[in-house]
C-alpha positions as CSV (number, residue, x, y, z in Angstrom):
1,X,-16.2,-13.2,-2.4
2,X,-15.9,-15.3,-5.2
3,X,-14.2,-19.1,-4.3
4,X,-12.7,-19.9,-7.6
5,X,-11.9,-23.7,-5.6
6,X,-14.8,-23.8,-4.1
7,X,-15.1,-28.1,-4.2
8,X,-11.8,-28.4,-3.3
9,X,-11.0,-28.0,0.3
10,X,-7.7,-29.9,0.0
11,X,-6.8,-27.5,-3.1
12,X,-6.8,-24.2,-1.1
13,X,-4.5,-25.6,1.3
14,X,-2.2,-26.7,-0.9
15,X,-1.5,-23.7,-3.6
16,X,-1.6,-22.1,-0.3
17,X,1.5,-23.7,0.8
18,X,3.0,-24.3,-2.7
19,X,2.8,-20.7,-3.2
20,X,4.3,-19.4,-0.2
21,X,7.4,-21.7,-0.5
22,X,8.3,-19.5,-3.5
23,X,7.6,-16.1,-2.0
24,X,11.3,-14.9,-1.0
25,X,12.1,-11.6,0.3
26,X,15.5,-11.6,-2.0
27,X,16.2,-13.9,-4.6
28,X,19.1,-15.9,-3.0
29,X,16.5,-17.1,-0.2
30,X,17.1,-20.7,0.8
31,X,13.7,-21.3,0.7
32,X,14.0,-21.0,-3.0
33,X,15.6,-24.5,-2.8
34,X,13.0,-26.3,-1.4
35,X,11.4,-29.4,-3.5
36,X,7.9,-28.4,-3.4
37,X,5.1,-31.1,-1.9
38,X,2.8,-31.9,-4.5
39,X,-0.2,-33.4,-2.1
40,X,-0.9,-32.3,1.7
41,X,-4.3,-32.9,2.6
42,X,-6.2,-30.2,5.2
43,X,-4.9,-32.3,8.2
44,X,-1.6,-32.3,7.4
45,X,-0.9,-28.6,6.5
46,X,-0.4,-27.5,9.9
47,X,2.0,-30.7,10.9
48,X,5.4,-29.4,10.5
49,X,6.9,-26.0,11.2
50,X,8.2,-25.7,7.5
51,X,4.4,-25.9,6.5
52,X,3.1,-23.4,8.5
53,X,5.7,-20.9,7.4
54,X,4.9,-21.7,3.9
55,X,1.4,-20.5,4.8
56,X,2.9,-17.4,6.2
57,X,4.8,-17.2,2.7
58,X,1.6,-17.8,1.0
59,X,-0.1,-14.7,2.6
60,X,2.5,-12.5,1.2
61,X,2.8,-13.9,-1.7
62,X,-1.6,-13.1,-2.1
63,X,-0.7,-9.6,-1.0
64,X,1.9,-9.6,-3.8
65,X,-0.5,-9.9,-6.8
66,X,-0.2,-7.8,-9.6
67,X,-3.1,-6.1,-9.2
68,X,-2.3,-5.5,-5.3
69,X,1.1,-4.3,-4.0
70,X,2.7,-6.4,-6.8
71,X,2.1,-2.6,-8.2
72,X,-0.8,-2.0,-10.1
73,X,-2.6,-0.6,-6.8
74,X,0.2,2.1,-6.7
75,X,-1.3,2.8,-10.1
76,X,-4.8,2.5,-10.0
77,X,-4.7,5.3,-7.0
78,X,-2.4,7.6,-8.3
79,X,-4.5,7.8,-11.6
80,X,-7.1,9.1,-10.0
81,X,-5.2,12.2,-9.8
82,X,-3.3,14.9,-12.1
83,X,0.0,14.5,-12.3
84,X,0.0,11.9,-14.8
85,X,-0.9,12.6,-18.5
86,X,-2.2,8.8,-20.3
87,X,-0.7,8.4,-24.0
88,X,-2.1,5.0,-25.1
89,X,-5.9,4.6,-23.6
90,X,-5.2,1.3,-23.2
91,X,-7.8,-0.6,-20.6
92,X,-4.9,-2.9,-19.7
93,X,-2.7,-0.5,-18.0
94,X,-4.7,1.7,-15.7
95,X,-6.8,3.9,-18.4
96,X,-10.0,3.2,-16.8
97,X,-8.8,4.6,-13.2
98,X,-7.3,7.6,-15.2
99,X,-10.2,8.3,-16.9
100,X,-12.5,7.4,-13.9
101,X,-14.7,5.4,-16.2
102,X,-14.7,2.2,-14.5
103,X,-17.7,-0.3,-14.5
104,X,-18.4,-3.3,-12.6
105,X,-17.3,-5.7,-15.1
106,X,-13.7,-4.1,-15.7
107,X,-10.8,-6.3,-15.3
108,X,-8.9,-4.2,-13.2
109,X,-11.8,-4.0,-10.5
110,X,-12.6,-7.8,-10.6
111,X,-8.8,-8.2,-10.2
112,X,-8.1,-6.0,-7.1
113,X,-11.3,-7.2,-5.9
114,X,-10.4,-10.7,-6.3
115,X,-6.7,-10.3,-5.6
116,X,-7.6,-8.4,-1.8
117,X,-10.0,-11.0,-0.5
118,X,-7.0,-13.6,-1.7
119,X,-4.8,-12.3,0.9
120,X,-7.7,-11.8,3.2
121,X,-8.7,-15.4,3.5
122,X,-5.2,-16.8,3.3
123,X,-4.7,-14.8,6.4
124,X,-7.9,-15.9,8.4
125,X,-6.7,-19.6,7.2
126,X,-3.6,-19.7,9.3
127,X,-5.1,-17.5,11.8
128,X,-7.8,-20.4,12.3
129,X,-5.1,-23.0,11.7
130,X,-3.0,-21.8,14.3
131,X,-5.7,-21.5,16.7
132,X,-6.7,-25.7,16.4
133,X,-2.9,-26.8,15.9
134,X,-1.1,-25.5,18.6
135,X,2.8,-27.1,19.9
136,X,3.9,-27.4,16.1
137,X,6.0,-24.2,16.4
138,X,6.7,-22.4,20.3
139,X,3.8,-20.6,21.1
140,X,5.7,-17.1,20.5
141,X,6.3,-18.0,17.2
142,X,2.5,-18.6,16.7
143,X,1.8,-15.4,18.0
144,X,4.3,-13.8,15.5
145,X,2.9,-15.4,12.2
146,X,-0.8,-14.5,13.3
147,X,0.7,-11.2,13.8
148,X,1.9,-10.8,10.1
149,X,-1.3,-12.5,9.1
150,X,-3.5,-9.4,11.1
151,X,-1.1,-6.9,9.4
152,X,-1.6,-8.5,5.7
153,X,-5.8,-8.5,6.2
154,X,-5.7,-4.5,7.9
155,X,-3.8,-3.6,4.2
156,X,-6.0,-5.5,2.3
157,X,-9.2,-4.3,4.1
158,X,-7.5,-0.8,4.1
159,X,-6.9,-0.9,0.0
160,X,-10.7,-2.5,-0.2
161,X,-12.6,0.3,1.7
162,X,-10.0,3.4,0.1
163,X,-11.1,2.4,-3.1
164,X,-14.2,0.4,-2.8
165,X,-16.1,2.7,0.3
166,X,-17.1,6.0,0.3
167,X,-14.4,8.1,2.5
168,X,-14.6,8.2,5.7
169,X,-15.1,11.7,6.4
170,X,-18.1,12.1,4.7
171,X,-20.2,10.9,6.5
172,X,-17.9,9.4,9.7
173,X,-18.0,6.0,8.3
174,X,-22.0,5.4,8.1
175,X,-22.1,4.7,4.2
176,X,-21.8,0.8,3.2
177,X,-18.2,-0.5,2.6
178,X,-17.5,-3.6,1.3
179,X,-18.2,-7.5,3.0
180,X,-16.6,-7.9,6.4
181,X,-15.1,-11.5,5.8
182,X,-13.1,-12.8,9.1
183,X,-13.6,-16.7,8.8
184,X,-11.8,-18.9,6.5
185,X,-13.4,-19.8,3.1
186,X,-12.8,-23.1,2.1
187,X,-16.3,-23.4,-0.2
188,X,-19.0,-21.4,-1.5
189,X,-21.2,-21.5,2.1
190,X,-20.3,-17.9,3.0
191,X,-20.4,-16.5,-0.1
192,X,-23.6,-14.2,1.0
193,X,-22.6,-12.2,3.4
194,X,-23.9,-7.9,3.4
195,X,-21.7,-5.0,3.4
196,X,-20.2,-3.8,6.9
197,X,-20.2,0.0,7.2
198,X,-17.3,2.3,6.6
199,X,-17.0,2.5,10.1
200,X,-17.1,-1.1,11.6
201,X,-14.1,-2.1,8.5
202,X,-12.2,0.9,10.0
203,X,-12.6,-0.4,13.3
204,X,-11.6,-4.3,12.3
205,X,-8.4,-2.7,10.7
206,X,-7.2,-0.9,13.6
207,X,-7.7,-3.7,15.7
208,X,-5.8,-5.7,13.5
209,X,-3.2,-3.5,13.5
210,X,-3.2,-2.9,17.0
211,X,-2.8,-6.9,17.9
212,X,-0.2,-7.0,15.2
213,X,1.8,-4.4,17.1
214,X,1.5,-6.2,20.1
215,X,2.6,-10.0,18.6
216,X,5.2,-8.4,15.9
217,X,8.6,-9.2,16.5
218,X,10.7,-5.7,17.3
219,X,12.8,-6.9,13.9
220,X,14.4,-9.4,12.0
221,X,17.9,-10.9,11.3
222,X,18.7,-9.2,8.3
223,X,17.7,-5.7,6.9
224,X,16.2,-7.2,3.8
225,X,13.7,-9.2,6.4
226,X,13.3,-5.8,7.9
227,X,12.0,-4.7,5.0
228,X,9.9,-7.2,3.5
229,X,8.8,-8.5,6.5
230,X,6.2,-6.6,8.9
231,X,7.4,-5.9,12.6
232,X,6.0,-3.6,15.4
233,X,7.0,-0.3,13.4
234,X,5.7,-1.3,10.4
235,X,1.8,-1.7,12.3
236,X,3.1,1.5,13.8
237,X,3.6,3.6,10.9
238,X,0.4,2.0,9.3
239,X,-1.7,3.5,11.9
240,X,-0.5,6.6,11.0
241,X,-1.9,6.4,7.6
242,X,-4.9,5.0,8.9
243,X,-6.0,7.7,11.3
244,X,-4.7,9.8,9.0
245,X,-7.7,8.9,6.3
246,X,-10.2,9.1,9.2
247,X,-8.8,13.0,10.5
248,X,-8.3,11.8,13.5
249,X,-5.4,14.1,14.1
250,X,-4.7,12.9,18.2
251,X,-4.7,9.7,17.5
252,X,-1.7,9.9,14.6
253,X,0.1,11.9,16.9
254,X,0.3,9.1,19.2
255,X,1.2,6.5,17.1
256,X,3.8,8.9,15.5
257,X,5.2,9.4,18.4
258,X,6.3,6.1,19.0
259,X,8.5,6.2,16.1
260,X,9.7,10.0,16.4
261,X,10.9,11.0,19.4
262,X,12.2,14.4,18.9
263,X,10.5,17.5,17.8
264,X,13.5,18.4,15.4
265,X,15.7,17.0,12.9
266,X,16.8,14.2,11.7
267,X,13.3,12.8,13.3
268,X,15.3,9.3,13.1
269,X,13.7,6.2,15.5
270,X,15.3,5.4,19.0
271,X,12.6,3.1,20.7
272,X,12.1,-0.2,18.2
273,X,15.2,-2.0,17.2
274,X,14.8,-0.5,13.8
275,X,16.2,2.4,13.7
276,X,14.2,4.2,10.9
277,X,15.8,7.1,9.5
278,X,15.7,9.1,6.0
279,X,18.1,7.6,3.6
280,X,20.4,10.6,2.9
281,X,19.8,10.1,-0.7
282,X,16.3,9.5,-1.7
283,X,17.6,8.0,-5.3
284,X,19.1,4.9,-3.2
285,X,16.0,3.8,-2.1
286,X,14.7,3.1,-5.5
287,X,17.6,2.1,-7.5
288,X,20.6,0.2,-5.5
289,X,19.5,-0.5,-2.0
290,X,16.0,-1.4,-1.2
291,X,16.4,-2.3,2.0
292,X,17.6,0.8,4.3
293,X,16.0,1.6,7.3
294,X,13.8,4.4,5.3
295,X,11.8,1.7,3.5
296,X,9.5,0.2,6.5
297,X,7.8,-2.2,4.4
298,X,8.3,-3.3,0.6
299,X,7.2,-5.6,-1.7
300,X,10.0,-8.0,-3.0
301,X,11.0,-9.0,-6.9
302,X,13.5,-11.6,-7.0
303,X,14.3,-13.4,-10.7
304,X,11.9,-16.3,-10.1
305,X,9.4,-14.4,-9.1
306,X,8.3,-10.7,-10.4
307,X,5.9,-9.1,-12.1
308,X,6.1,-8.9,-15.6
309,X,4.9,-7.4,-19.0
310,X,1.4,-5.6,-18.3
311,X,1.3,-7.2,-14.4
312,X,4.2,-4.9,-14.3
313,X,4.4,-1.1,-12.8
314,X,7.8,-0.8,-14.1
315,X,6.7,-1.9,-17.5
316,X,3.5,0.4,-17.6
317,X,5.6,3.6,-16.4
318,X,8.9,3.1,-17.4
319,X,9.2,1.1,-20.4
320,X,6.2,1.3,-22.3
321,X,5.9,5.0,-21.6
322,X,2.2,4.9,-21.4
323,X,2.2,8.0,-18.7
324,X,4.3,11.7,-18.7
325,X,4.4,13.8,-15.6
326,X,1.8,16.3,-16.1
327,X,3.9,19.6,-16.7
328,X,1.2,21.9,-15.2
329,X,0.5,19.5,-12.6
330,X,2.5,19.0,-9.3
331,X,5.6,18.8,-11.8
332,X,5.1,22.3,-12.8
333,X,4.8,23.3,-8.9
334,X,7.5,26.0,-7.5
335,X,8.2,23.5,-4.5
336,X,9.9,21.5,-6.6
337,X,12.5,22.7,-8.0
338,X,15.5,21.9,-10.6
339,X,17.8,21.3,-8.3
340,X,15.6,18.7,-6.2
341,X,16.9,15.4,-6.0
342,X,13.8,14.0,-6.8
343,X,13.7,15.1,-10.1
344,X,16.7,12.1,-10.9
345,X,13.5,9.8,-10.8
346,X,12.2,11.0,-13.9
347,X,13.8,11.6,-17.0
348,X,13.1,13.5,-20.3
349,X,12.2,11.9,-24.2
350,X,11.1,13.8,-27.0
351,X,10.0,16.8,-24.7
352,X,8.4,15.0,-22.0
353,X,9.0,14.0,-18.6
354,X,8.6,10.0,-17.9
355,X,8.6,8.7,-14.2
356,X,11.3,6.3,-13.5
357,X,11.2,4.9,-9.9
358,X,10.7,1.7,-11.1
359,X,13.6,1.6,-13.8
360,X,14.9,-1.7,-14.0
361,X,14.3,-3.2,-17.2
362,X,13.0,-6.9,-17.6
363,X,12.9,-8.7,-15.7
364,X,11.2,-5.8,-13.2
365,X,13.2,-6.6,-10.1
366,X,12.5,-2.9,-8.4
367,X,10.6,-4.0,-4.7
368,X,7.7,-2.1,-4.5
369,X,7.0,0.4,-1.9
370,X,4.3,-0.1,0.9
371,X,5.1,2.5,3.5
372,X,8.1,4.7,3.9
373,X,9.6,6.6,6.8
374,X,9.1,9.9,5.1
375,X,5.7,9.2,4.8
376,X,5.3,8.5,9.0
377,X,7.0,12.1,8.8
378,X,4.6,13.8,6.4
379,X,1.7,11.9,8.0
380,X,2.7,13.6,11.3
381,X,3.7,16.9,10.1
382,X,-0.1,17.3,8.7
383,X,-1.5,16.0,11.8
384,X,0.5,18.6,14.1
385,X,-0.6,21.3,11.2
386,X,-3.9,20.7,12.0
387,X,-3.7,20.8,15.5
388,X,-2.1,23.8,16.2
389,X,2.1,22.9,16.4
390,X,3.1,24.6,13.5
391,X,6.7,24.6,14.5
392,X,7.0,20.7,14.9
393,X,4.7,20.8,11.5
394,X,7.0,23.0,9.5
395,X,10.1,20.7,11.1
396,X,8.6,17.7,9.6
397,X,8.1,19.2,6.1
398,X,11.6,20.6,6.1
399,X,13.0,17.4,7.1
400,X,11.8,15.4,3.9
401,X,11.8,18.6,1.7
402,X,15.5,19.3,2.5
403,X,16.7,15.4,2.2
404,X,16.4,16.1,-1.5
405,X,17.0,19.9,-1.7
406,X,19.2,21.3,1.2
407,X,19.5,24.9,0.3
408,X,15.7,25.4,0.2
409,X,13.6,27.4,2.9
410,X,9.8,27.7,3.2
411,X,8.8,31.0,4.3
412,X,7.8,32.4,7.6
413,X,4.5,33.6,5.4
414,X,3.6,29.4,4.9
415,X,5.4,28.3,7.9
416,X,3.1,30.7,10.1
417,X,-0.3,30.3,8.5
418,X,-1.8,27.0,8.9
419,X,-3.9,26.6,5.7
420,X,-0.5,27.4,3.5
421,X,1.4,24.8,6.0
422,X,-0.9,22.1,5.1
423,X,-1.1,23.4,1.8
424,X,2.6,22.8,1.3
425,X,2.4,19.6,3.1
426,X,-0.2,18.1,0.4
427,X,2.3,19.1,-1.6
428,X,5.2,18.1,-0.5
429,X,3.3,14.3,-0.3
430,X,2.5,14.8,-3.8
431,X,6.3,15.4,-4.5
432,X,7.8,12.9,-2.4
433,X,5.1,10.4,-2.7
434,X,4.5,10.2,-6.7
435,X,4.0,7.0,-7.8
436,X,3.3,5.5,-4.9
437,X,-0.4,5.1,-4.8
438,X,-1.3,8.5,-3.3
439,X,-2.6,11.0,-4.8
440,X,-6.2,9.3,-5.7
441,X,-6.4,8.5,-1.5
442,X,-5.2,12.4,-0.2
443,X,-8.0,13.8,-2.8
444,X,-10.9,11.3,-1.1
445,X,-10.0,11.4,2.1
446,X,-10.1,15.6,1.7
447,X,-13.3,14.9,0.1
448,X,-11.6,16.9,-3.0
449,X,-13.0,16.7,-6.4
450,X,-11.1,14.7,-8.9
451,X,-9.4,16.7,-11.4
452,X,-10.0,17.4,-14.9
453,X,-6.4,16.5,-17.4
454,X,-5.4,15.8,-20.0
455,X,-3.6,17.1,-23.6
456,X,-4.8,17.4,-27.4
457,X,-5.4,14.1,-27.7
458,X,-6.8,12.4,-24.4
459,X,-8.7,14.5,-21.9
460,X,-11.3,13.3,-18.7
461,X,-13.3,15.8,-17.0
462,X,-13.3,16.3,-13.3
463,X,-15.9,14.2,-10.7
464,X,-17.4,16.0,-7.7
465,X,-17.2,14.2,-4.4
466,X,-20.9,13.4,-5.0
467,X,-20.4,11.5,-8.3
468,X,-20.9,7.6,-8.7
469,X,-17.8,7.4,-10.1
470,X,-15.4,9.3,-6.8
471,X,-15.2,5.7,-6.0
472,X,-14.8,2.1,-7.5
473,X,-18.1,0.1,-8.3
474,X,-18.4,-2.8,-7.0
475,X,-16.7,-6.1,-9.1
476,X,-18.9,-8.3,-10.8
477,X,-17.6,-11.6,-9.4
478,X,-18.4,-10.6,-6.0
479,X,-22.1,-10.0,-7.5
480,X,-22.9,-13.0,-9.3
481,X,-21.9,-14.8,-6.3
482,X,-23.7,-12.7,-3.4
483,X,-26.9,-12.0,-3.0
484,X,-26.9,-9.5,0.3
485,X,-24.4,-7.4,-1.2
């Protein structure tokens, strides 16, 4: 990992702080108020409770970058994929994922690289902090913030190895991932340090998220903190996408279990103090109300503090038009039909279909989307389709299918068959899910080729599981700077 403040040990904690005073979860946050210190040496950060809870700020704030889950990752995965056509080839927005032509010194790849080890160290900061300055803030409270900070680094780590590893499933984890960091980096000491397996950052991350279950807070005091804030269902429902990449079917089961009780619909939560549920209308969840019990965790805009221009996902998609929805790709599909809700979130210019789930204009305020409930719910329908409980499978699907279009069945013929079950599933995802940094993950993780697309004027052929290029390379600045990698 590069340390860009690598003589200044008092600098890191600082921005650290500084930053996280202005990370809000809605733009009316008191915090926004706050006159910002301008000096706090090392000693001093963890002095006051206010401090510390900057540095908890500060964590999401890192995790916020644009080229994170400020929205760009969304991006980056989904290009992968075919269900998005690229108009302008521009290396700026996401061509280089689309046309799977990345390199080691591309800006998006140094960025993400760079952007993931940010919230990575901020998080192993205050987890060290906390450790050495205890009886600032009750002990419960510690265990809380260190909590959110496990949560943060399992993402991160998760987005790293997704993007930078080879899947899991090739090879049950053996290949080389990506460096295992778990101390905090206040100088250029650490900076060689080799790759951990596949396996071994799969195992850190469900540790992680298991602690952060146990230390999470059941929920907050307002559904906005619900939303933008992680507590035990949101570790929850990440372990379902976790075990979900590694095909370990039992184990999502369990964890989905905790948050769906019942074997039929509405599937809504009883246990946590959240109770997660599909929003009846999924067009809500993306346009007036970001914070209903469907959205488990999201990434906040607020006026003083979004993404903007080119950082932008709303911008890349929405206003600059760079992408159209494929029409022969998921689009074009049967399972989706006219009448689906879903199809409100894109809209139609000149003969083409745009994607507008992020639709505000400037200044970008739409909250970006880390894990949804009808993702838990596709996440388990999958995992019972593969292990036999088709019924409770086909429940699942028809759940979230039929939240957007009520009057539609699937057939006894796919309902009955398990490869056309999960068949529909992955398609369903790619219905429900588009957009959200998807499609690129579900193709590696099935260790699925990458697809050829394309129109008359841009095309990119496809690449086999076995091509350098399924994955990322590795980012130049972690290069230079490391010699074991």
């Amino acid at each position: 990992m590069k340390i860009y403040l690598k003589s200044h040990r008092k600098s890191i904690a600082t921005i650290l702080l500084l930053t996280g005073i202005l990370f809000t979860s809605c733009e009316n946050n008191e915090d926004l108020n706050i006159a910002p210190e301008t000096t706090v040496s090392d000693k001093d950060i963890f002095k006051t409770p206010a401090r510390i809870e900057g540095l908890v700020n500060g964590i999401y704030k890192a995790f916020k970058g644009a080229s994170l889950y400020g929205g760009r990752i969304l991006l980056y995965q989904d290009q992968k994929g075919e269900d998005f056509i690229n108009i302008t080839a521009n290396n700026f927005t996401g061509y280089e994922s689309w046309n799977n032509s990345y390199s080691s010194g591309s800006n998006d790849v140094n960025n993400l690289w760079g952007q993931a080890y940010s919230a990575i160290n901020n998080a192993n900061i205050l987890i060290e902090g906390l450790a050495v300055n205890q009886g600032v803030i009750t002990e419960q409270k510690a265990k809380e913030y260190i909590g959110e900070a496990k949560l943060v680094r399992a993402l991160a780590y998760y987005t790293l190895v997704i993007n930078f590893g080879q899947p899991y499933n090739k090879d049950a984890g053996a290949s080389k991932g990506v460096p295992l960091r778990l101390k905090a980096e206040t100088g250029p000491a650490n900076n060689d340090l080799a790759r951990s397996t596949v396996a071994e950052i799969y195992t850190q991350i469900l540790k992680d998220l298991d602690d952060a279950e146990a230390a999470l807070p059941q929920s907050y005091s307002t559904a906005d903190l619900n939303t933008t804030r992680a507590h035990v269902s949101t570790a929850i429902a990440i372990k379902t996408r976790v075990y979900l990449t590694q095909n370990n079917w039992a184990k999502v089961i369990e964890e989905a279990k905790k948050m769906v009780p019942q074997t039929q619909a509405p599937f809504s939560t009883t246990a946590s103090d959240v109770k997660h549920a599909l929003q009846p209308d999924i067009t809500v969840v993306f346009s007036s109300n970001y914070a209903t019990v469907e959205s488990i965790f999201s990434i906040p805009m607020s006026s003083l503090d979004s993404q903007t221009g080119q950082s932008s996902i709303a911008y890349i998609y929405n206003t600059n038009l760079e992408y159209y929805l494929n029409p022969t790709g998921i689009l074009g599909d049967t399972q989706w039909r006219s009448s689906d809700k879903r199809r409100d979130l894109t809209r139609t210019l000149s003969g083409k279909q745009y994607f507008k789930k992020y639709a505000k204009p400037s200044p970008f305020l739409d909250y970006i989307p880390v894990i949804r409930y009808s993702e838990v719910l596709l996440n388990y329908a999958e995992a019972a389709a593969k292990t036999g409980n088709l019924t409770l499978a086909a429940n699942l699907l028809t759940a979230v299918h039929q939240r957007s279009d009520a009057s539609y069945a699937f057939s006894g013929t796919v309902t009955s068959d398990p490869n056309l079950l999960i068949e529909a599933i992955w398609k369903e995802r790619r219905i429900e899910l588009l957009g959200e940094g998807f499609r690129g993950p579900d193709l590696l993780r099935n260790l699925q080729t990458l697809p050829a697309k394309g129109d008359n004027k841009l095309q990119t052929p496809a690449v086999p599981s076995s091509a350098v290029n399924y994955i990322f390379p590795p980012a130049n600045t972690e290069l230079a700077v490391n010699k074991l990698y």
